[in-house]
C-alpha positions as CSV (number, residue, x, y, z in Angstrom):
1,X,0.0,0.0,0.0
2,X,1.4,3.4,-0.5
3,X,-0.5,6.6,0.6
4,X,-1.4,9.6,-1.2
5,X,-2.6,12.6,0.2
6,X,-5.9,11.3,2.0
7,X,-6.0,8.4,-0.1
8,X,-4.4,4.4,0.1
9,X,-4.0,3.1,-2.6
10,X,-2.8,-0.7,-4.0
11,X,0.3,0.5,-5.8
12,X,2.0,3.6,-7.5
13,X,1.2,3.3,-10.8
14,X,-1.9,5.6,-12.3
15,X,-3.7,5.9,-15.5
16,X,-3.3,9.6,-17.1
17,X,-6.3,11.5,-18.1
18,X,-6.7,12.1,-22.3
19,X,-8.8,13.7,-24.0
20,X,-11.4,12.0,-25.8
21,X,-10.0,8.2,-24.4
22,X,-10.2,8.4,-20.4
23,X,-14.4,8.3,-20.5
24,X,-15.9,6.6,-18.0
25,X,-16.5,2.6,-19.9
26,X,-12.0,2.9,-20.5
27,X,-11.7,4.3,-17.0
28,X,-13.6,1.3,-15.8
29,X,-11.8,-0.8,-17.7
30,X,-8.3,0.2,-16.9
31,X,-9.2,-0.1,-12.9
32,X,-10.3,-3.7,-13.5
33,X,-6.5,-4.0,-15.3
34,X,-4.9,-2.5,-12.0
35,X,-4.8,1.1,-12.6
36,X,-4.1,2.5,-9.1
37,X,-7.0,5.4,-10.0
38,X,-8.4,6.8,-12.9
39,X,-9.2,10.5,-13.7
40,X,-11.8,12.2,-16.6
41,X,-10.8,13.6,-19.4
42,X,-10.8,17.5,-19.2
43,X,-14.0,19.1,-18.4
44,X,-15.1,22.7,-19.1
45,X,-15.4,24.7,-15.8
46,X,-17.5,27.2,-17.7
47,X,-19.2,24.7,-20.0
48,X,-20.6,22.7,-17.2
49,X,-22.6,25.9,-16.7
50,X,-25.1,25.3,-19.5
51,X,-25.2,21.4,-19.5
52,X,-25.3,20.3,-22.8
53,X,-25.1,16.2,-23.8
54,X,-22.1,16.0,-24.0
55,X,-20.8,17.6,-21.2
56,X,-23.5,15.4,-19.2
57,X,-21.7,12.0,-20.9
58,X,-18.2,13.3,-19.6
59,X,-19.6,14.0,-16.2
60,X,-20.7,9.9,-15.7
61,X,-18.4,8.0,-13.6
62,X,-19.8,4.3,-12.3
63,X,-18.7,2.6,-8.9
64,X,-16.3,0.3,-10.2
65,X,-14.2,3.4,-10.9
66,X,-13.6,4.4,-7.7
67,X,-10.6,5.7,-6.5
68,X,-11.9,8.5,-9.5
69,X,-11.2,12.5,-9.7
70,X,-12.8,14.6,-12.3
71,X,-10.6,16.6,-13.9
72,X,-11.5,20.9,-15.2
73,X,-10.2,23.1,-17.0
74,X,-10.6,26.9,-17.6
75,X,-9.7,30.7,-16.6
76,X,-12.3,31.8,-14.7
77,X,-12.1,31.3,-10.5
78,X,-16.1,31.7,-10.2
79,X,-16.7,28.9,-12.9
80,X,-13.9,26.8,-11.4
81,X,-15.1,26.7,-7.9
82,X,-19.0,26.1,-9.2
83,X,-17.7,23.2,-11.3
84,X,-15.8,21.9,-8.4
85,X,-18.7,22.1,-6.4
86,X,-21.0,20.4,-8.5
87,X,-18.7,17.3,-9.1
88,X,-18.2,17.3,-5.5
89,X,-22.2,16.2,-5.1
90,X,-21.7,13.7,-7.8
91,X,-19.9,11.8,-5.2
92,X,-16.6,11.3,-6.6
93,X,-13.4,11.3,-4.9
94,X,-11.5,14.2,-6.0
95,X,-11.0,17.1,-8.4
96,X,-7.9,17.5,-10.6
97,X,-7.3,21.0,-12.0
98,X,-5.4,21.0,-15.4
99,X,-2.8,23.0,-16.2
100,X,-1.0,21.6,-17.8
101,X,-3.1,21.4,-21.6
102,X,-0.9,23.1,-24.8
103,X,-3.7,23.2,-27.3
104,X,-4.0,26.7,-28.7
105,X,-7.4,27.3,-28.1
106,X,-7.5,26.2,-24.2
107,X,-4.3,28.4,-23.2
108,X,-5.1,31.4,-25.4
109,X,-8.3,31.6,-23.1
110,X,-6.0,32.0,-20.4
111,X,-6.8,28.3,-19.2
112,X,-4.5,25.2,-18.9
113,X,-0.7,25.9,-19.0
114,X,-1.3,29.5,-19.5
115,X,-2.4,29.6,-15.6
116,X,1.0,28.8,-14.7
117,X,2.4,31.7,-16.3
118,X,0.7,33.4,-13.4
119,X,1.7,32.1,-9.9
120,X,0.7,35.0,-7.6
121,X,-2.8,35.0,-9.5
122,X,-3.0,31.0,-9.9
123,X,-2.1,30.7,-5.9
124,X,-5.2,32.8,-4.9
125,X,-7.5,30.7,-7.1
126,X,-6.1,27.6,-5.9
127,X,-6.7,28.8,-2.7
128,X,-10.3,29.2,-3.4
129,X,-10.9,25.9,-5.1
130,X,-9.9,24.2,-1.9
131,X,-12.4,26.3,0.6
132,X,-14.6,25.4,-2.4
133,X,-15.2,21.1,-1.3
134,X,-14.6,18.8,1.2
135,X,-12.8,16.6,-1.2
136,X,-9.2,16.4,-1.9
137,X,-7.8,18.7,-5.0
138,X,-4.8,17.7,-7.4
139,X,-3.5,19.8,-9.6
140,X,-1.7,18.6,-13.4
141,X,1.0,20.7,-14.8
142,X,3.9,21.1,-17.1
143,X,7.5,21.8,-16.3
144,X,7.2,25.4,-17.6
145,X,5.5,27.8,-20.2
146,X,8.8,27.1,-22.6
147,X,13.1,26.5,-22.0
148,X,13.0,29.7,-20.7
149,X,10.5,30.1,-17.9
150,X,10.6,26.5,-16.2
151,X,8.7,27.8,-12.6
152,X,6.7,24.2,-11.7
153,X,9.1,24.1,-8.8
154,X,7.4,27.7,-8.0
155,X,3.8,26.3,-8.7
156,X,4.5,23.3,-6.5
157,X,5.0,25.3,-3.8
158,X,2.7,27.5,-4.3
159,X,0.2,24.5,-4.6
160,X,1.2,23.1,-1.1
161,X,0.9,26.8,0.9
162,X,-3.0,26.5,-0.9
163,X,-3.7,22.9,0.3
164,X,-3.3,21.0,-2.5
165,X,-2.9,17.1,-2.0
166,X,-0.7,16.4,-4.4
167,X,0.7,17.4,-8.1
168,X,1.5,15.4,-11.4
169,X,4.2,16.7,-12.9
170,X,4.3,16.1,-17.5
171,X,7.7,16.6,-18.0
172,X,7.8,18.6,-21.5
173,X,7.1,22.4,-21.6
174,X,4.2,23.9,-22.9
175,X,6.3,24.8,-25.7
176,X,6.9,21.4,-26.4
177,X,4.1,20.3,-26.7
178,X,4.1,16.3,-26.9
179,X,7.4,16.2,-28.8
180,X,11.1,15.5,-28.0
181,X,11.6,13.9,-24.7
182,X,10.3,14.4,-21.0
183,X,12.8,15.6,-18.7
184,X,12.7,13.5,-15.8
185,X,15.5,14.5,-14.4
186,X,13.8,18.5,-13.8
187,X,10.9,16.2,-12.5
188,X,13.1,14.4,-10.0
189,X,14.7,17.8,-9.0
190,X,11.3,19.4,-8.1
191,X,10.4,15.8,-6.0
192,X,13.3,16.1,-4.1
193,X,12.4,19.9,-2.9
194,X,8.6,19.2,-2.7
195,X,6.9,18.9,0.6
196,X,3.7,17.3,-1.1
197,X,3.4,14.4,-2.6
198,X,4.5,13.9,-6.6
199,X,3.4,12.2,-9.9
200,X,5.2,11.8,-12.8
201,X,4.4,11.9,-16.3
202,X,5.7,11.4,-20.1
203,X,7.1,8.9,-21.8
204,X,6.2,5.5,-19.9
205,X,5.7,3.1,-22.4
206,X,6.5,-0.3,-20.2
207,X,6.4,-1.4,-17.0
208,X,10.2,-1.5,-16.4
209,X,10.4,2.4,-17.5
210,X,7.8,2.7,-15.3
211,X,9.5,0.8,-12.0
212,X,13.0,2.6,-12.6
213,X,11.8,6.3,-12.9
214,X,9.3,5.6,-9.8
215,X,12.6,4.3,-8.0
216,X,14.9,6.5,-9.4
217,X,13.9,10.0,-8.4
218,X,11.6,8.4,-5.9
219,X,8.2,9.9,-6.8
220,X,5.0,9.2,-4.9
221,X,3.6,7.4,-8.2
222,X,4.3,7.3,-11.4
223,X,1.2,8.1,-14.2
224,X,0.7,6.1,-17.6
225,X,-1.0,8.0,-20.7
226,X,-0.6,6.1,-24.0
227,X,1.7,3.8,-23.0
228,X,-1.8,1.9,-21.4
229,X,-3.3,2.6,-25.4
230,X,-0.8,0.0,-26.3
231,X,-0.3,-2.2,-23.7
232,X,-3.3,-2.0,-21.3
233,X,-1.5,-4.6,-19.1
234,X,1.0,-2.6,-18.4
235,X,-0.4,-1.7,-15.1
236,X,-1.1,-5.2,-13.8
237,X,2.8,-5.6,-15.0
238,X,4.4,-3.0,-13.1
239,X,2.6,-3.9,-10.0
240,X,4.2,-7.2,-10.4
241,X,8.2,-5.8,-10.8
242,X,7.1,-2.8,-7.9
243,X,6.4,-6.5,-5.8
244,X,9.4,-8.0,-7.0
245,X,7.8,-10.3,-9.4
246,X,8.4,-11.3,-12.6
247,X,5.3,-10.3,-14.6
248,X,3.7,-13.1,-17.1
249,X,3.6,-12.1,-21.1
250,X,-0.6,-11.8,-21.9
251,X,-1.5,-14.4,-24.0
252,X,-4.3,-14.9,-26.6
253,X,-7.1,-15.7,-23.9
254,X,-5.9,-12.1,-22.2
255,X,-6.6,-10.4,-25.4
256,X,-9.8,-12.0,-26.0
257,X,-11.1,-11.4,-22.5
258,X,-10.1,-7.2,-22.8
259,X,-11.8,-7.2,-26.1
260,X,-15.1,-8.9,-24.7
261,X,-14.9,-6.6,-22.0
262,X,-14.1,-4.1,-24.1
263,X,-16.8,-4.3,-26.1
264,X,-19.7,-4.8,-23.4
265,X,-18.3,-1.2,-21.9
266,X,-18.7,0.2,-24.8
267,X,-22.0,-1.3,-25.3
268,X,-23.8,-0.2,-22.1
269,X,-22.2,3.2,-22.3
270,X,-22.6,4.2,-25.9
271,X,-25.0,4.1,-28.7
272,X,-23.7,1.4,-31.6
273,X,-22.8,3.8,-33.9
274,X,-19.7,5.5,-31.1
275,X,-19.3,2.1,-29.3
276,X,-18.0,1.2,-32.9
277,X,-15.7,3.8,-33.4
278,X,-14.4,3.9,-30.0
279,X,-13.9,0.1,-30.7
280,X,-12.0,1.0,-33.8
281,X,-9.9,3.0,-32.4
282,X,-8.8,1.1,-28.8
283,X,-8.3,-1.9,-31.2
284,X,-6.1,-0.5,-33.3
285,X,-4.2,0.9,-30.9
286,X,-4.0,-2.4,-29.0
287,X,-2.3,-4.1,-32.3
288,X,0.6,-2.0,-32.3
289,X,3.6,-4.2,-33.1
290,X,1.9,-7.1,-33.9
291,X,2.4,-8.9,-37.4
292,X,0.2,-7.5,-40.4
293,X,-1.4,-4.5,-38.0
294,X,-1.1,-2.3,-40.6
295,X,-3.2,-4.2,-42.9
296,X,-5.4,-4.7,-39.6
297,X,-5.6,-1.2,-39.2
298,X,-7.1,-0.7,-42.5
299,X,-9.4,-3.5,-42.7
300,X,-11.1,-2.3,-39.3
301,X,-11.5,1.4,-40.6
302,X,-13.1,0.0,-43.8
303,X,-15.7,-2.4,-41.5
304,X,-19.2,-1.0,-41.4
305,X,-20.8,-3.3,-39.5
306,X,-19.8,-3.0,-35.6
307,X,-20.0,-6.7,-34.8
308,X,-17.6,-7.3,-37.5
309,X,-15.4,-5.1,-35.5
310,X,-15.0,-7.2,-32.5
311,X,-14.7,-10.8,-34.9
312,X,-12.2,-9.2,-36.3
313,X,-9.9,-8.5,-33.7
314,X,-10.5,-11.6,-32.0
315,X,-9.4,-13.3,-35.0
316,X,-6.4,-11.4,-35.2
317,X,-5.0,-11.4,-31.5
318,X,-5.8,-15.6,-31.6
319,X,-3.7,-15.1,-34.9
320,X,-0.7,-13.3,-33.5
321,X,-0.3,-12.9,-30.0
322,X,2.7,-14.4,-29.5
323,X,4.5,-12.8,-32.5
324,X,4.6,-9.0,-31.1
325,X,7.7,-7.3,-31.7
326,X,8.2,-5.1,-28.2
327,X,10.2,-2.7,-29.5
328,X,7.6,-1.4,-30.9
329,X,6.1,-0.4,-27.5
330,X,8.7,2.0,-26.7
331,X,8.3,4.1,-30.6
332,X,6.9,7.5,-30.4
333,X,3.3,7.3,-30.1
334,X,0.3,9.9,-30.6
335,X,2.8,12.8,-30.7
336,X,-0.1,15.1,-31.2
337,X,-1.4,15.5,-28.1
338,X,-2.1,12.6,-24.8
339,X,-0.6,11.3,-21.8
């Protein structure tokens, strides 16, 4: 068991939140694959305000989840604390505040890694988000706006003085974006002068990296974006070296039991036309490195029929499991934006 902040937890090893992937059916799934917690995708402070269907879909979390944080985004204090608020009486366990996002259209509102440019104004809304709930608050961030203004080791502490429970730390810059490589090093440096607890993030793509950068610069946990995408055991595995175990190799039944799990998820939680292209997509991702994925690739983008979907990739992973090449797990990956 390891603690952080208010919480216990299993083991040190956490599923990142991504946009347009971490909904509630993959979030379920990843905590029955060992995922120490799980946390939303980002959430409009200010669209939560006017609830539309979307927003209501990204604000659904089930039991099984649980530990689970929502996690919102935005400029505005008032909009924050009322959307902090409100997923407070949804019942779940804590709210994560991104600042950490580089898309243009988020951080020219002010809102995700923008905030940090700003400690002296960011502290002071902090501080009101925690008066705000009962319920821990985390906060996500990037190592600094650009090469040139790396201040997270300034917006830790100003995190702590407001009561924050804890930080994750991606270790690119804003300016970055998701390219070149995360500094873990800088990340390491900030854990070793924090007093609250600290998550790092970029660039796990297997258990081992996973173990040896928790151990390393001896971080409170360690957090897993699209390294899960392609190997969703990857969680289950690390527990297992973190033990002092050696971890066992999924085989075809594995497969076959995520995709029929998969699949039901997706089922209960979508309508057939988006469980189908959700399906797509986590399948494909799933067959990275395996023989003839390519070809797989294309053959599942060209299926209409959704049932089809799932056939096929059971077919597939019976076909090939054992031949994956796992250097292929450690390749750049969704270099546009995740985890």
């Amino acid at each position: 068991m390891i603690q952080l902040g208010p919480f216990q937890l299993d083991h040190p090893f956490v599923l990142a939140p991504m946009a347009g992937i971490t909904h509630s059916p993959f979030r379920r799934l990843m905590r029955r694959y060992n995922s120490a917690f799980v946390v939303s995708e980002l959430i409009s402070a200010r669209g939560m305000q006017s609830i539309q269907p979307k927003t209501l879909e990204l604000l659904k979390f089930h039991e099984e989840e649980r530990k689970v944080g929502f996690q919102i985004f935005g400029e505005d204090p008032f909009f924050l604390c009322q959307a902090a608020q409100q997923i407070e009486k949804l019942g779940v366990d804590f709210v994560d505040l991104n600042l950490g996002c580089p898309v243009p259209k988020i951080v020219k509102r002010g809102a995700g890694a923008a905030m940090c440019r700003h400690p002296i104004t960011l502290g002071k809304i902090l501080e009101a988000l925690v008066k705000a709930i009962q319920i821990p608050l985390s906060i996500k961030i990037r190592i600094g706006w650009d090469e040139e203004s790396k201040n997270a080791l300034e917006i830790v502490r100003i995190a702590a003085q407001a009561g924050v429970a804890w930080v994750s730390i991606h270790g690119r810059t804003r300016a970055q974006g998701y390219e070149g490589k995360a500094d873990w090093d800088f990340i390491g440096d900030i854990k070793a002068k924090s007093t609250i607890p600290i998550i790092g993030n970029g660039d796990i793509n297997t258990p081992e990296a996973a173990l040896e950068k928790l151990q390393k610069y001896h971080l409170d946990a360690v957090m897993i974006g699209r390294g899960a995408l392609r190997n969703p055991f990857i969680f289950e595995q690390a527990y297992a070296l973190w033990k002092g175990e050696k971890y066992l190799f999924p085989q075809a039944s594995d497969y076959l039991n995520l995709i029929q799990e998969q699949k039901k998820l997706f089922q209960e939680f979508f309508n057939e036309k988006m469980a189908g292209i959700f399906g797509k997509k986590f399948l494909a991702w799933y067959a990275a490195g395996f023989p003839h994925c390519h070809e797989f690739r294309a053959e599942l983008f060209r299926t209409l029929d959704v049932e089809s979907v799932w056939n096929q990739a059971i077919q597939f992973f019976q076909t090939y499991f054992q031949s994956r090449d796992p250097q292929a797990l450690d390749q750049a990956f969704l270099m546009s934006g995740h985890g």
